[in-house]
C-alpha positions as a Markdown table, in Angstrom:
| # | Residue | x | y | z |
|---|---|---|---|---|
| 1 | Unk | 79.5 | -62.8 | 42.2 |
| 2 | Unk | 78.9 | -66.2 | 42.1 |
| 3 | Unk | 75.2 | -67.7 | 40.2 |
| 4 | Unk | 72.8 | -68.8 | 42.7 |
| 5 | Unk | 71.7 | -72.4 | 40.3 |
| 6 | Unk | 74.7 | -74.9 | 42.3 |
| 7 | Unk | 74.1 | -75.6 | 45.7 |
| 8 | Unk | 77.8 | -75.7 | 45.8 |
| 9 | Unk | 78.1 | -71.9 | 45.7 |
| 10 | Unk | 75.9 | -71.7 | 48.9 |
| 11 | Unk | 76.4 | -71.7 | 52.3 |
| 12 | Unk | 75.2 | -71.0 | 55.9 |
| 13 | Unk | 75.3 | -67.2 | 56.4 |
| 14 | Unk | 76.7 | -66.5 | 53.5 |
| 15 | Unk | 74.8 | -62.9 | 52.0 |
| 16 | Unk | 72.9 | -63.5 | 49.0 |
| 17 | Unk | 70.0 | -62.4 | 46.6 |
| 18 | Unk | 67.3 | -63.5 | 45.8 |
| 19 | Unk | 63.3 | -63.9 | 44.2 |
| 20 | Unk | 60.6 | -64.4 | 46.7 |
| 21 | Unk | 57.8 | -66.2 | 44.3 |
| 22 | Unk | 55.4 | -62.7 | 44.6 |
| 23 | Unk | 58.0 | -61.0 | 43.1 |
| 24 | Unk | 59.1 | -63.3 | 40.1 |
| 25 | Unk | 56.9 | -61.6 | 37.6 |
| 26 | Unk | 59.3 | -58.0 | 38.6 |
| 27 | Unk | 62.6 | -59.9 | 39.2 |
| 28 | Unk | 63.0 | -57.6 | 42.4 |
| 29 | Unk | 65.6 | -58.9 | 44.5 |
| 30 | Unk | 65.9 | -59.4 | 48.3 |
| 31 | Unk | 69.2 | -59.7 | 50.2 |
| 32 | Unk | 70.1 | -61.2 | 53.2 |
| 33 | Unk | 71.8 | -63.8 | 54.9 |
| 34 | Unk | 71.0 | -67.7 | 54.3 |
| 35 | Unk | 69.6 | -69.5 | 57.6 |
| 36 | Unk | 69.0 | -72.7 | 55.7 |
| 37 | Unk | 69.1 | -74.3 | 51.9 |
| 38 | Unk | 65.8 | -76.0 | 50.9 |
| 39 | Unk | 66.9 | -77.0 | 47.8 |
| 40 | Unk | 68.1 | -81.0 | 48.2 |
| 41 | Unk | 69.3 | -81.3 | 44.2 |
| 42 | Unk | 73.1 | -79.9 | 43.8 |
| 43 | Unk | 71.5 | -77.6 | 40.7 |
| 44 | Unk | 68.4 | -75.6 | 40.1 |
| 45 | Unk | 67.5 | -73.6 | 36.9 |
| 46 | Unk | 65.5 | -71.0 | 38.5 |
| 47 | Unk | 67.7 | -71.2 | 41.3 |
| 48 | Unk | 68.4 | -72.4 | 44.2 |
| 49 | Unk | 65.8 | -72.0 | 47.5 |
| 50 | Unk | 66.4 | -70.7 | 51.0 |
| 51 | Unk | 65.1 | -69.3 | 54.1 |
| 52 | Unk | 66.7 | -66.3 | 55.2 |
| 53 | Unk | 67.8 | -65.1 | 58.5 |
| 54 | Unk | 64.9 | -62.5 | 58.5 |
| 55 | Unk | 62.0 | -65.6 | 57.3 |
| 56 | Unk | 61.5 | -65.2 | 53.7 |
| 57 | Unk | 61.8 | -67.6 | 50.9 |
| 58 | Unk | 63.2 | -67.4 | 47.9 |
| 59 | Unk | 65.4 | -68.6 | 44.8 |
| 60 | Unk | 68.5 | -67.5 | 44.9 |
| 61 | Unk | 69.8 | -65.3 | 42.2 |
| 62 | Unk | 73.2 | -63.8 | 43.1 |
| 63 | Unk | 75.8 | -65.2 | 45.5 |
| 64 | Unk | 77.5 | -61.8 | 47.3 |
| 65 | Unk | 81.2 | -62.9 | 48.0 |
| 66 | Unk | 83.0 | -61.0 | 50.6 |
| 67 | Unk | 86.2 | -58.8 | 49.7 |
């Protein structure tokens, strides 16, 4: 699993977690599949944003890699 800070780690479609900003306060994660990065800055603390396929927003968390 790859961290979701470096934009690096990130790409179109690739299947990822993360924190829309009503759920920061639980931490509860959303997956899906990224439709477009919103973060211009190659590194983020809190992570980096993107829309997903299905329309949310969020930071992303946790990069899925596929087997």
């Amino acid at each position: 699993m790859l961290s979701g800070e470096y934009r690096k780690n990130i790409t179109i479609g690739a299947e990822v977690e993360i924190v829309q900003k009503n759920h920061q306060r639980t931490g509860e994660l959303t997956s899906g599949f990224v439709q477009r990065i919103l973060t211009k800055s190659p590194q983020h603390t809190h992570g980096i944003k993107v829309l997903l396929e299905t329309g949310e927003v969020g930071r992303v968390k946790n990069v899925l890699e596929e087997d």
